[in-house]
BATOR-830695 format. One line per 3 residues: number of its first residue (from 1); their letters; for each residue x negated, y, z negated of N, C-alpha, C. Coordinates in steps of 0.05 Angstrom, whole numbers, always signed. Layout:
// BATOR-830695
NUM	a	X:Y:Z:X:Y:Z:X:Y:Z  ...
***
This chain:
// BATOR-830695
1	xxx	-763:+1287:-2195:-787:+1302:-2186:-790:+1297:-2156  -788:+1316:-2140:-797:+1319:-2113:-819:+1322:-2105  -844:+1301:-2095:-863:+1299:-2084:-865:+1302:-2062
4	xxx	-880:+1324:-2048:-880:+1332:-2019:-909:+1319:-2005  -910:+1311:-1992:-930:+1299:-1980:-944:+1318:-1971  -978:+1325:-1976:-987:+1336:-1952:-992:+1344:-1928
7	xxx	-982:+1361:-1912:-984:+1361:-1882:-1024:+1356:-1879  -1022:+1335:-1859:-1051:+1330:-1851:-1066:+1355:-1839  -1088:+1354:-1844:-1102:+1376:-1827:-1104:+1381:-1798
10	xxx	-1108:+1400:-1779:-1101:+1397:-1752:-1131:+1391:-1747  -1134:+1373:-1725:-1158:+1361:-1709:-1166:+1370:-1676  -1190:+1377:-1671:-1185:+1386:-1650:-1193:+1356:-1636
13	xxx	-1199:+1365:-1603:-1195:+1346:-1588:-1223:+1330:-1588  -1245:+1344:-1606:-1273:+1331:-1610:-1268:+1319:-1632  -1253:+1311:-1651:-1240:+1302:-1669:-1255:+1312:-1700
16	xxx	-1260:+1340:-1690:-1261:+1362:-1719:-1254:+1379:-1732  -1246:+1374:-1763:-1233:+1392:-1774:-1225:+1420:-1771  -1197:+1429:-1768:-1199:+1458:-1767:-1175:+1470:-1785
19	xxx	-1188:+1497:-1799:-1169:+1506:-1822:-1171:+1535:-1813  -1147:+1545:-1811:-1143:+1573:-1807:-1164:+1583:-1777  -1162:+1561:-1762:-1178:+1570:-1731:-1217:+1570:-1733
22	xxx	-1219:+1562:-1764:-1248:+1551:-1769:-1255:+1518:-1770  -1273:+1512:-1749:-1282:+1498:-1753:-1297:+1475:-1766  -1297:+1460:-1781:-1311:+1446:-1818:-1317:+1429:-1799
25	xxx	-1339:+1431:-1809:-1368:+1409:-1798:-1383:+1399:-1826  -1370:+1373:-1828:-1386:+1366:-1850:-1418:+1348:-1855  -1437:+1354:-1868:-1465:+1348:-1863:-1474:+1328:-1874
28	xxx	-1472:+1296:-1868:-1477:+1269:-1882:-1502:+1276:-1902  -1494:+1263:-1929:-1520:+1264:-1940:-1543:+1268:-1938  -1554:+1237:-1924:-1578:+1241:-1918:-1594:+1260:-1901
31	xxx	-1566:+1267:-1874:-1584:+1284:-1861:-1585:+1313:-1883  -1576:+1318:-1891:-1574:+1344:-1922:-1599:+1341:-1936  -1603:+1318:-1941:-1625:+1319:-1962:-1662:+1314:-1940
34	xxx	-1651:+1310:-1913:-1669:+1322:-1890:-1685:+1352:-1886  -1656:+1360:-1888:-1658:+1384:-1882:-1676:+1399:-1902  -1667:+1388:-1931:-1679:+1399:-1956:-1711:+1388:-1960
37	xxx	-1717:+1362:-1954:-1744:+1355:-1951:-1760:+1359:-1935  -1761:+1361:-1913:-1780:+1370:-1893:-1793:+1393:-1888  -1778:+1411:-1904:-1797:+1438:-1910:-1812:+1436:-1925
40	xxx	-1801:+1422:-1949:-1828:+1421:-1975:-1844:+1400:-1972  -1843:+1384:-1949:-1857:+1361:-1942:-1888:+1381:-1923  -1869:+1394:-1903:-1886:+1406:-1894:-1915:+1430:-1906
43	xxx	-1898:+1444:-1924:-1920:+1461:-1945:-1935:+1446:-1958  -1932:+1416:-1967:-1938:+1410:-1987:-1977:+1397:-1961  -1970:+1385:-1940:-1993:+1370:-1923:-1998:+1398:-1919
46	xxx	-1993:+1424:-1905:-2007:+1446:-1898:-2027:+1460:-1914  -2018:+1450:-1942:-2039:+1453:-1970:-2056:+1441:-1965  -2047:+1414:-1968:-2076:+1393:-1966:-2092:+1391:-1942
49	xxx	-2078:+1401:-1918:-2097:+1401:-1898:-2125:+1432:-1896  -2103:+1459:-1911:-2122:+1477:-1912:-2137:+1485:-1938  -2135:+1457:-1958:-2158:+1464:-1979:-2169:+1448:-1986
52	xxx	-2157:+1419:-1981:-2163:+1399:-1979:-2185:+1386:-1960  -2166:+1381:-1934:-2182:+1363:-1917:-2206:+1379:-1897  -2200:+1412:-1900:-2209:+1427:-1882:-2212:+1444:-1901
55	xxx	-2237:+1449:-1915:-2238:+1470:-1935:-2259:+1493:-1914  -2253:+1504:-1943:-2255:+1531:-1938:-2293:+1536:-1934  -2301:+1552:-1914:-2330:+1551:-1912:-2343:+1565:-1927
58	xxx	-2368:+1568:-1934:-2379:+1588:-1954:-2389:+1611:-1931  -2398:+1633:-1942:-2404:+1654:-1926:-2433:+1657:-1934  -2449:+1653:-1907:-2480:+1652:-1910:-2494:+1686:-1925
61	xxx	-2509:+1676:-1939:-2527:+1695:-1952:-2543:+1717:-1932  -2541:+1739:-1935:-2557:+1758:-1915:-2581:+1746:-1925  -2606:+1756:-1904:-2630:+1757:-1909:-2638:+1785:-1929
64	xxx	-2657:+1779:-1943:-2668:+1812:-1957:-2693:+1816:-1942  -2691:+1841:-1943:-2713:+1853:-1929:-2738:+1858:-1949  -2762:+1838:-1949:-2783:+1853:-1971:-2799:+1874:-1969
67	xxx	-2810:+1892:-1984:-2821:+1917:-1972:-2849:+1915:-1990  -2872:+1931:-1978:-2905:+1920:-1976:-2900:+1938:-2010  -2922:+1934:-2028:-2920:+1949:-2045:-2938:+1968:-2047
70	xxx	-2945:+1995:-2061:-2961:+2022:-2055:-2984:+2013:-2064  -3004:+2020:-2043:-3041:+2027:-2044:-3041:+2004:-2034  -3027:+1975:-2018:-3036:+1957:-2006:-3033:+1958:-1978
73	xxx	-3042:+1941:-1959:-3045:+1951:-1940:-3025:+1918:-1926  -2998:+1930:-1921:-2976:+1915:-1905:-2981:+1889:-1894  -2975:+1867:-1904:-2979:+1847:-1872:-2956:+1838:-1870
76	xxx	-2950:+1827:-1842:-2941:+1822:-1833:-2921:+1793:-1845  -2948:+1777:-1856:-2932:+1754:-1867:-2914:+1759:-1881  -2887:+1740:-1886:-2877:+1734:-1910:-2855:+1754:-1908
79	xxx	-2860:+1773:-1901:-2837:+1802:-1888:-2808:+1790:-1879  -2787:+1790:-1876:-2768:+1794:-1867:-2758:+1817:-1840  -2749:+1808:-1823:-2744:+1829:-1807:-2715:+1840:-1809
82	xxx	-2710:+1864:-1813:-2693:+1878:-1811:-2659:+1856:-1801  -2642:+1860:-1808:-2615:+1854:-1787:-2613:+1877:-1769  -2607:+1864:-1746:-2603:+1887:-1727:-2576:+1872:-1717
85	xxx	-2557:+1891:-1720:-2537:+1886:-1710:-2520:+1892:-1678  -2526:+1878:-1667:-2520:+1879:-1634:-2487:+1887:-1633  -2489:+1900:-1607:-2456:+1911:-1597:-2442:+1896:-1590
88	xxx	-2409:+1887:-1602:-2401:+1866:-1603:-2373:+1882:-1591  -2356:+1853:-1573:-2323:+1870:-1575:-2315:+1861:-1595  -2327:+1847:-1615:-2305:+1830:-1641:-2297:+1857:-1653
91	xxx	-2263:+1854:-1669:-2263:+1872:-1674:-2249:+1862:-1709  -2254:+1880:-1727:-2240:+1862:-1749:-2215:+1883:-1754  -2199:+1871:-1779:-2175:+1876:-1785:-2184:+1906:-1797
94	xxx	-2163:+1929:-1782:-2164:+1956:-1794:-2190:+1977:-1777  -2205:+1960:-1762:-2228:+1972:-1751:-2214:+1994:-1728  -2225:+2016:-1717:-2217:+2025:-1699:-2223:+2014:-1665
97	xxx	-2211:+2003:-1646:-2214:+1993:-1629:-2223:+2007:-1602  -2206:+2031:-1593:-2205:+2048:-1573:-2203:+2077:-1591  -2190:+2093:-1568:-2176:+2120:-1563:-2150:+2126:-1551
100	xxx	-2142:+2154:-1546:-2131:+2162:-1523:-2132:+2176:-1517  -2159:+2191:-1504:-2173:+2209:-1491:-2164:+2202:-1458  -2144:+2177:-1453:-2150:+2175:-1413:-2122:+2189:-1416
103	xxx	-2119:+2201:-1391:-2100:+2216:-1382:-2069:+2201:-1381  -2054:+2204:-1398:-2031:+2186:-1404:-2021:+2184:-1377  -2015:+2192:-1357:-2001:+2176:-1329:-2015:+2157:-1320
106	xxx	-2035:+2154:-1333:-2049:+2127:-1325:-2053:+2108:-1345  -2037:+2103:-1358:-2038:+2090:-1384:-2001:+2069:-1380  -2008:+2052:-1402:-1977:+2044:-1413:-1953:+2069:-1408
109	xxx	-1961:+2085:-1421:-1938:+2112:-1431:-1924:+2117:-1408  -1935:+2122:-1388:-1920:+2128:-1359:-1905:+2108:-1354  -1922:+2087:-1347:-1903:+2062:-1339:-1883:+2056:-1364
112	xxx	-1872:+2059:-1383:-1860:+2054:-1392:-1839:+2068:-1394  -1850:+2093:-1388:-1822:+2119:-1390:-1809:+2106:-1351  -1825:+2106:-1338:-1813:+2095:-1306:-1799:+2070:-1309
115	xxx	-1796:+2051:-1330:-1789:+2029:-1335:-1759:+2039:-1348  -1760:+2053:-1366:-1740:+2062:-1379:-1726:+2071:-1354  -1734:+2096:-1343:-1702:+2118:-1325:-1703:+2089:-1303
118	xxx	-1717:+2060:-1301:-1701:+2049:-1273:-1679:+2024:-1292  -1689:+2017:-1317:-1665:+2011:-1341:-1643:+2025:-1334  -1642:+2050:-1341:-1615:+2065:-1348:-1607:+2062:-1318
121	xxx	-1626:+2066:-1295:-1613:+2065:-1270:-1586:+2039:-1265  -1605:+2020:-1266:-1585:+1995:-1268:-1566:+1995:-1288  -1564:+1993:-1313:-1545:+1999:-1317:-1515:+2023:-1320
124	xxx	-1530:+2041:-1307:-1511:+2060:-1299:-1491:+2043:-1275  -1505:+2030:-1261:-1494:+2014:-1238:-1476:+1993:-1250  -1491:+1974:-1254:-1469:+1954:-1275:-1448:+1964:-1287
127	xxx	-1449:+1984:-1308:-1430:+1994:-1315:-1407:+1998:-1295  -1411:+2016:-1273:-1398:+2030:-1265:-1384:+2003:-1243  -1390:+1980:-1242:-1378:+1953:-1229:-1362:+1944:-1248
130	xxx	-1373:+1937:-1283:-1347:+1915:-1292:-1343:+1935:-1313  -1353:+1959:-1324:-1338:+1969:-1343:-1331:+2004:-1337  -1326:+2006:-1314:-1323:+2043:-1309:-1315:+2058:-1326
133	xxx	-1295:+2050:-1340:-1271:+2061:-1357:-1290:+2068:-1379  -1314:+2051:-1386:-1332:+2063:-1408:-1351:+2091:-1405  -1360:+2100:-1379:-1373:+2122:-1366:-1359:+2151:-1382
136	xxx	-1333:+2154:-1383:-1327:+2167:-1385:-1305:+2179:-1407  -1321:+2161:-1423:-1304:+2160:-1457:-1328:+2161:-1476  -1333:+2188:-1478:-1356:+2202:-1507:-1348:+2181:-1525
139	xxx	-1334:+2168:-1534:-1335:+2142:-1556:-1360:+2130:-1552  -1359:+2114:-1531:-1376:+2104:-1521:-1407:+2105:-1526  -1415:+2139:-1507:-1436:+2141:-1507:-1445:+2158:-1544
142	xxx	-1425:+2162:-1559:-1426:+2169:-1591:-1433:+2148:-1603  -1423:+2123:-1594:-1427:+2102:-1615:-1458:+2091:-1607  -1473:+2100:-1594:-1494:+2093:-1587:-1528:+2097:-1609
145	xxx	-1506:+2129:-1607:-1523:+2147:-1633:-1539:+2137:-1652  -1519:+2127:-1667:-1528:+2109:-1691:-1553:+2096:-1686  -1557:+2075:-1663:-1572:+2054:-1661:-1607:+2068:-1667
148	xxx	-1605:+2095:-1639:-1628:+2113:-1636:-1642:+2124:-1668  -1615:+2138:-1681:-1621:+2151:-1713:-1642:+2129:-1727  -1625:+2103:-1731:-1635:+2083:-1742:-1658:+2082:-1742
151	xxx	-1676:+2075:-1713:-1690:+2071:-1718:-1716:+2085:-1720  -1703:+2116:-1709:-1722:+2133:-1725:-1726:+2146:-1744  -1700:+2136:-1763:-1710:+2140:-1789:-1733:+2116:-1802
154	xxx	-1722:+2089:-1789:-1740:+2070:-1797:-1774:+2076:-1792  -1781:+2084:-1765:-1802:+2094:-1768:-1821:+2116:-1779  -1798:+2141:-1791:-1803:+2155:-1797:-1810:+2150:-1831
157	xxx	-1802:+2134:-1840:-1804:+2119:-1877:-1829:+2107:-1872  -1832:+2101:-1849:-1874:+2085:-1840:-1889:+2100:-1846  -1889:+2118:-1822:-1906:+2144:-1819:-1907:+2154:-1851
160	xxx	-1884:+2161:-1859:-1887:+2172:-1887:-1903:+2154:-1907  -1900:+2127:-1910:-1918:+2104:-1925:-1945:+2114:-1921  -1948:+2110:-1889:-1977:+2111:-1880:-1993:+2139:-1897
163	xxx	-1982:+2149:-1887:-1996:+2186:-1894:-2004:+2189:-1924  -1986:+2173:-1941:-1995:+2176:-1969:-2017:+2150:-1978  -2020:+2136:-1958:-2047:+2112:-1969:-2074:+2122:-1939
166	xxx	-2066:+2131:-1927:-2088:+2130:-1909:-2093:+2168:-1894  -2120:+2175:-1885:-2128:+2202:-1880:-2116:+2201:-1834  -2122:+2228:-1827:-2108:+2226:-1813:-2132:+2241:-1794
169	xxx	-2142:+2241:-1770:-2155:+2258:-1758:-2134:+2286:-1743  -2156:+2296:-1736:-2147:+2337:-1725:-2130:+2321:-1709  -2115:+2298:-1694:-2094:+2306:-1684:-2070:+2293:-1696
172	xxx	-2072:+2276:-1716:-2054:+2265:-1733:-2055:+2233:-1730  -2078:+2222:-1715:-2075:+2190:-1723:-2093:+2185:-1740  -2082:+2160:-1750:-2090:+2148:-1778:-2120:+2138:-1775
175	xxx	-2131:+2138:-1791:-2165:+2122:-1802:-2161:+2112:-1821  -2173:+2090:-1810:-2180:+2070:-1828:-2199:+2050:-1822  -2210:+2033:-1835:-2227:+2010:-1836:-2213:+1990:-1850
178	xxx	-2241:+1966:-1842:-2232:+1940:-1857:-2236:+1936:-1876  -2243:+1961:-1904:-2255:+1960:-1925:-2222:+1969:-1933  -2205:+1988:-1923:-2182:+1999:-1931:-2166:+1974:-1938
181	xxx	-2151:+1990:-1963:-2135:+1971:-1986:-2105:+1968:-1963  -2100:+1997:-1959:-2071:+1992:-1944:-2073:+1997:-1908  -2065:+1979:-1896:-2053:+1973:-1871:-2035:+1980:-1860
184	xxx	-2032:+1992:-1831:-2014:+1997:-1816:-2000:+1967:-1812  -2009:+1950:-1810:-1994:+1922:-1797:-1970:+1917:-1812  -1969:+1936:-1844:-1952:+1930:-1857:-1918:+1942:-1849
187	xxx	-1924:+1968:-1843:-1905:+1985:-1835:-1896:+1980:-1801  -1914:+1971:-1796:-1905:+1960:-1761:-1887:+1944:-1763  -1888:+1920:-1777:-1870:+1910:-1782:-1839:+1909:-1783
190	xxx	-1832:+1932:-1801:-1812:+1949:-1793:-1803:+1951:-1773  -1818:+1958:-1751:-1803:+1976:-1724:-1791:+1935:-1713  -1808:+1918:-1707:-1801:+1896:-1712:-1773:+1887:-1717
193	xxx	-1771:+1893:-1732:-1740:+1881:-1754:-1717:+1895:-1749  -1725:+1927:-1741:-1703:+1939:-1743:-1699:+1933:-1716  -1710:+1933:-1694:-1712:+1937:-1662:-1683:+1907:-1659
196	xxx	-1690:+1887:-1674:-1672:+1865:-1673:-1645:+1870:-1690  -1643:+1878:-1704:-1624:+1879:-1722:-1612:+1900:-1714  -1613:+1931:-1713:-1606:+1942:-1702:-1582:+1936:-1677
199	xxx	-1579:+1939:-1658:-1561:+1921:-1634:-1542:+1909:-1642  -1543:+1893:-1666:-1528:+1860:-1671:-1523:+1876:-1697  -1528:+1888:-1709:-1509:+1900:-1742:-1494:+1924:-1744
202	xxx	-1502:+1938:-1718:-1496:+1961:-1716:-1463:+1955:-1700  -1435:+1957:-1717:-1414:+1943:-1700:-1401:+1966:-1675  -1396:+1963:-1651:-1372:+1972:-1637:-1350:+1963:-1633
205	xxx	-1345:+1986:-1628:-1310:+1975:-1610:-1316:+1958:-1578  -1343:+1968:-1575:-1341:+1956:-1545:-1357:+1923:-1544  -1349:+1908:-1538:-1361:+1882:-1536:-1379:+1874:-1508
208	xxx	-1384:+1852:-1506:-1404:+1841:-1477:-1423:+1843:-1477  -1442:+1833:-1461:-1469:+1832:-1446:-1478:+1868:-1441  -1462:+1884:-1426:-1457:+1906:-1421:-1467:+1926:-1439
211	xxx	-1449:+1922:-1460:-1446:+1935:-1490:-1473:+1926:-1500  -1480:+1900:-1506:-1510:+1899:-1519:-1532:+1913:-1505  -1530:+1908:-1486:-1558:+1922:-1470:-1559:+1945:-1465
214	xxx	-1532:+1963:-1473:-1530:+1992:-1474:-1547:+1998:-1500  -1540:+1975:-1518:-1545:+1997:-1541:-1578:+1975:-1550  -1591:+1957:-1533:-1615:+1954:-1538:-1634:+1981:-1516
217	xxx	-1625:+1988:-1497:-1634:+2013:-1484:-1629:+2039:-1503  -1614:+2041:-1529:-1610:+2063:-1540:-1633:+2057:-1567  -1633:+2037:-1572:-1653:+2029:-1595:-1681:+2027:-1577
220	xxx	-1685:+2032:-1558:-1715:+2028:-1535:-1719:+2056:-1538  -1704:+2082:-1538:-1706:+2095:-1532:-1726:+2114:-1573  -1721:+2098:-1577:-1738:+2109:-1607:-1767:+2098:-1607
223	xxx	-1772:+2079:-1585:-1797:+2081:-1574:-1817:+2097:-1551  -1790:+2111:-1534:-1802:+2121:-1519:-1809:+2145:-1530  -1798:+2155:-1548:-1803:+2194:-1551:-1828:+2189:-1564
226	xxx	-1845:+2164:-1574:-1877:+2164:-1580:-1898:+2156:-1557  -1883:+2164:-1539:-1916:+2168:-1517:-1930:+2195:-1526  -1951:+2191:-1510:-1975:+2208:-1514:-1959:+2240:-1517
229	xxx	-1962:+2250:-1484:-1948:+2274:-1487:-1931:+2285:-1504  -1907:+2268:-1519:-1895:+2274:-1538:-1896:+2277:-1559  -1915:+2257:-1575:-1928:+2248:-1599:-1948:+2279:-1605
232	xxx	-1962:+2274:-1582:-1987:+2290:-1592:-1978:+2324:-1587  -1956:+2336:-1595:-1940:+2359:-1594:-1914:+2356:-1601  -1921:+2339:-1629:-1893:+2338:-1642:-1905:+2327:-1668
235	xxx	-1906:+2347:-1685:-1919:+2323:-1717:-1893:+2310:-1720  -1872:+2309:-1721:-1853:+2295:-1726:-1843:+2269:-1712  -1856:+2273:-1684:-1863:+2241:-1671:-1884:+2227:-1677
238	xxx	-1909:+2246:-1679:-1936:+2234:-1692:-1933:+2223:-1715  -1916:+2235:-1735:-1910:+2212:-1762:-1895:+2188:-1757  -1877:+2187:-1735:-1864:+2166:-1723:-1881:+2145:-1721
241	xxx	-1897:+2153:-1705:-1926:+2134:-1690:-1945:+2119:-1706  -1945:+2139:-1731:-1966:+2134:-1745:-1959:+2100:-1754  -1935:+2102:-1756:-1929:+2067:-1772:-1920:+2047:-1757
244	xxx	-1932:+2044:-1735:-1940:+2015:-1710:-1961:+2026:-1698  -1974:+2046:-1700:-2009:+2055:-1686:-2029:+2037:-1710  -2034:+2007:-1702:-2051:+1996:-1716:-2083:+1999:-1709
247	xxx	-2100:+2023:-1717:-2128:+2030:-1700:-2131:+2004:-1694  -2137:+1976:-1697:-2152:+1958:-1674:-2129:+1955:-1648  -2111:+1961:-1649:-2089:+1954:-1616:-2105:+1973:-1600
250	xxx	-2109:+2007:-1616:-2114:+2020:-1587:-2127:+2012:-1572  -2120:+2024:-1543:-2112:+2039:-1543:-2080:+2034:-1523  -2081:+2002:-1539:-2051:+1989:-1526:-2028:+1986:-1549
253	xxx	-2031:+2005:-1571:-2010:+1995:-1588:-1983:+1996:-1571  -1973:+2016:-1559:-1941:+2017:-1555:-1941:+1990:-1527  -1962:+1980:-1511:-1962:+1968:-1491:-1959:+1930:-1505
256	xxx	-1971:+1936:-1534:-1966:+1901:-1543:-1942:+1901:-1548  -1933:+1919:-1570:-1905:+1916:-1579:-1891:+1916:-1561  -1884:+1934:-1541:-1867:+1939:-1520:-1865:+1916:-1512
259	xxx	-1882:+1900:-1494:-1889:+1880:-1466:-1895:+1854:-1482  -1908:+1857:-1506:-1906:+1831:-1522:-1890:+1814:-1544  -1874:+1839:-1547:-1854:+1833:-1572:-1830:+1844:-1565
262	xxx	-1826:+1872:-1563:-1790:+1882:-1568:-1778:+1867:-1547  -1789:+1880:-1523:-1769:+1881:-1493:-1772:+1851:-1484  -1786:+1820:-1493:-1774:+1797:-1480:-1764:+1795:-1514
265	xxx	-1760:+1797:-1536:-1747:+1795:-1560:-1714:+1796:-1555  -1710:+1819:-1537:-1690:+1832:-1535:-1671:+1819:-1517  -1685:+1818:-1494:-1669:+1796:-1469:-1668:+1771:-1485
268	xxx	-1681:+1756:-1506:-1677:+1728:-1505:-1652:+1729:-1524  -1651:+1761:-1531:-1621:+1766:-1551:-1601:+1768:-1541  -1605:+1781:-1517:-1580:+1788:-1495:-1574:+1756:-1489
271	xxx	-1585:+1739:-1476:-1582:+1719:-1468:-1564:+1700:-1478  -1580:+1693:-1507:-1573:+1674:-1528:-1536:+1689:-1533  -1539:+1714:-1544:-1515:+1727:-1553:-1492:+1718:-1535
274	xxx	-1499:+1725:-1501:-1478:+1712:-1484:-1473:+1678:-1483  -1488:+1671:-1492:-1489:+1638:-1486:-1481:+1625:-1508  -1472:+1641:-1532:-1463:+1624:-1551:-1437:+1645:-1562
277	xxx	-1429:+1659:-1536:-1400:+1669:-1544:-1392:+1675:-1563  -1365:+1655:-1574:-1350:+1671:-1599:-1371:+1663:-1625  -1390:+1646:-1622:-1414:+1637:-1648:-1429:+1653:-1639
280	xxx	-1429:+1689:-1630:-1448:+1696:-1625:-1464:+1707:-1646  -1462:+1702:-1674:-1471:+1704:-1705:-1496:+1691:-1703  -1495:+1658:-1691:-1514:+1654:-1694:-1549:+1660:-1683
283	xxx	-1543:+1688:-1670:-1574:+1694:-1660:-1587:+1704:-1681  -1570:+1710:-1701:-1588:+1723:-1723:-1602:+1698:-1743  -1601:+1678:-1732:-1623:+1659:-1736:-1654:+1666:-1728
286	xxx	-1646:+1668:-1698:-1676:+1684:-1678:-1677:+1704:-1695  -1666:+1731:-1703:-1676:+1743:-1715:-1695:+1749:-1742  -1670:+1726:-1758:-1698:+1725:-1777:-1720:+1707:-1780
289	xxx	-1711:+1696:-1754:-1745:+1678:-1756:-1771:+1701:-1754  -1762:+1714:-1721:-1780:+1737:-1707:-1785:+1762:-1734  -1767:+1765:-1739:-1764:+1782:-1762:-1780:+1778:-1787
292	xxx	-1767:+1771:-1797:-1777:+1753:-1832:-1800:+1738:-1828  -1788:+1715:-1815:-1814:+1705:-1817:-1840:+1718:-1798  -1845:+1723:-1781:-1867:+1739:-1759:-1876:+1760:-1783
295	xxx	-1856:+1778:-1800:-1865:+1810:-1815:-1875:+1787:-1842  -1873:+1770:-1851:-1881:+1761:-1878:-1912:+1741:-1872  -1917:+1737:-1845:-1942:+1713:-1847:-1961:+1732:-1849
298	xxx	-1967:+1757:-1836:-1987:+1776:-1836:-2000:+1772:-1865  -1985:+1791:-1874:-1989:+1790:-1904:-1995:+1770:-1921  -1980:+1751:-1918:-1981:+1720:-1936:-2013:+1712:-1923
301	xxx	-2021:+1715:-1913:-2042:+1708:-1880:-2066:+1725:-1892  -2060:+1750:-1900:-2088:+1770:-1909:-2090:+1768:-1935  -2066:+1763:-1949:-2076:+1749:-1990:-2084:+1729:-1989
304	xxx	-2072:+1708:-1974:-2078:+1677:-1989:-2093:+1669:-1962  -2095:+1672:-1936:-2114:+1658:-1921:-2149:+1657:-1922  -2154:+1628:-1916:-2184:+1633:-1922:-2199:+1617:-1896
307	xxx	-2178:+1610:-1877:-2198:+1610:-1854:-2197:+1629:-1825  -2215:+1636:-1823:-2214:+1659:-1807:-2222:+1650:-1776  -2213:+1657:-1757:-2220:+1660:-1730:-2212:+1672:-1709
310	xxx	-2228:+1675:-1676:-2227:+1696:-1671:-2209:+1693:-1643  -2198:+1705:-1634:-2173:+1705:-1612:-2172:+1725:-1598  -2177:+1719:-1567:-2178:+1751:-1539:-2150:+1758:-1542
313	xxx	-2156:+1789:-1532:-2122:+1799:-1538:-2123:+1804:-1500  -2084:+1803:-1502:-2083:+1808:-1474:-2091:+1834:-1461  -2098:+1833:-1432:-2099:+1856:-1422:-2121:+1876:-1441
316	xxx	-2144:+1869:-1446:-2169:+1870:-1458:-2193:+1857:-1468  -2215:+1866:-1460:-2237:+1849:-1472:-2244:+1842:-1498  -2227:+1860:-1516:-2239:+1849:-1544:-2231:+1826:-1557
319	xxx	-2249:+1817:-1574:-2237:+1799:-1596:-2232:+1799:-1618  -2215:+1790:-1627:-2202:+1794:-1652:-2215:+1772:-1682  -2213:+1778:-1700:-2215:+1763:-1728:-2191:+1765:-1740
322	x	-2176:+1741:-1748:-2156:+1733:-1756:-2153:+1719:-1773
***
């Protein structure tokens, strides 16, 4: 019987395993069973601190109003005065906030479409320094397509949600209150998830820094066709809109998402993506943190939360209940 000895495994020069050009990183016990406790360690004190140590407050009793009874003659004592409720910026969840009655070149919408054509400016330029050969190959600007479709079909499955749980005013945005069962915050969400995912699942032939930011400017661009002017002369953009137009943002919804979420979302994707090269897999960590977790606390947040408080939004005086 001929016993062949194993050939040893090849080692790189950090002295870790590698099989077939993958790297095996193996994860010591303890720190394994780290990894596995500290989450449930953490839910388990976030319980006890929000029902426990920090309960929940009761909600004070209105006053009743008593009223004089007939053939007597009113006094004053003992009466209750009316609630009068003073003009507040607080605004609650689902309430309507603003409008967009101001003249959209003076709004977000402008600046953002001027933000876009000086985007495409620069990178028309870049391009035309380290990748020219791409300018002029319809591949290219075809495989872009997709990204745009995406995500207006994604918005367009919103809009469609929205329209069947909520009424719509004469020009097609949504109403609602804080008494309403269903929420736009839910369907916003969406534009969220896909805006990230989108870029990074969507595969090309073309690789780089270059290539991503072409096609996060092609996935930007399913935001732009819902400015004002466009929206409001297009029911088919207005259903777009309808599912990230959350009535308390106005009359900044496209100006939070935009400036607060997609566009530094996006660069910290571009970034990360170049800085971790051929592991460039792992940004879709960031993603589904921003993603998953950001689109699931809302919700988890409006069933099961029970302490509420109030928070200024940027670039406006109101305040929020949360």
């Amino acid at each position: 019987m001929n016993l062949k000895k194993a050939a040893p495994e090849p080692i790189d020069e950090n002295g870790l395993t590698v099989v077939e050009g993958v790297v095996l990183v193996t994860v010591p016990v303890v720190e394994g069973v780290v990894l596995v406790t500290v989450p449930v360690v953490a839910l388990i004190l976030s319980y006890v601190l929000l029902r426990v140590i920090w309960k929940v407050p009761k909600s004070p009793e209105r006053p009743r109003r008593m009223l004089p009874s007939y053939g007597s003659v009113p006094s004053r004592e003992g009466l209750t005065e009316p609630v009068r409720r003073l003009k507040t910026s607080l605004v609650e969840e689902g309430e309507v906030a603003g409008n967009y009655e101001k003249p959209w070149y003076g709004t977000f919408d402008f600046a953002f479409m001027l933000g876009m054509i000086a985007y495409a400016a620069v990178m028309f330029v870049l391009t035309y320094l380290y990748e020219p050969q791409w300018l002029l190959k319809p591949q290219f600007w075809l495989m872009q397509l997709p990204k745009l479709v995406v995500m207006m079909v994604v918005s367009l499955v919103g809009g469609i949600i929205c329209r069947c749980f909520c009424d719509v005013d004469e020009k097609g945005y949504i109403m609602t209150n804080k008494s309403s069962k269903f929420k736009v915050n839910y369907t916003r969400k969406l534009q969220h998830f896909a805006a990230y995912m989108v870029p990074l699942v969507i595969k090309s032939d073309y690789h780089g820094p270059i290539a991503l930011a072409w096609g996060d400017f092609f996935t930007m661009l399913g935001f732009l066709v819902l400015i004002k002017p466009i929206r409001e002369h297009s029911k088919f953009f207005m259903l777009q809109f309808n599912s990230l137009d959350r009535p308390e943002d106005r009359p900044n919804t496209l100006k939070w998402i935009i400036v607060g979420n997609i566009a530094p979302g996006m660069f910290i994707l571009m970034f990360f993506k170049w800085l971790f090269g051929a592991q460039g897999a792992l940004t879709f960590i960031l993603v589904f943190i921003t993603g998953i977790g950001d689109g699931l606390a809302e919700p988890v947040g409006i069933t099961w939360g029970r302490h509420k408080y109030k928070a200024r939004s940027c670039f406006s005086k109101n305040k929020y209940i949360a």
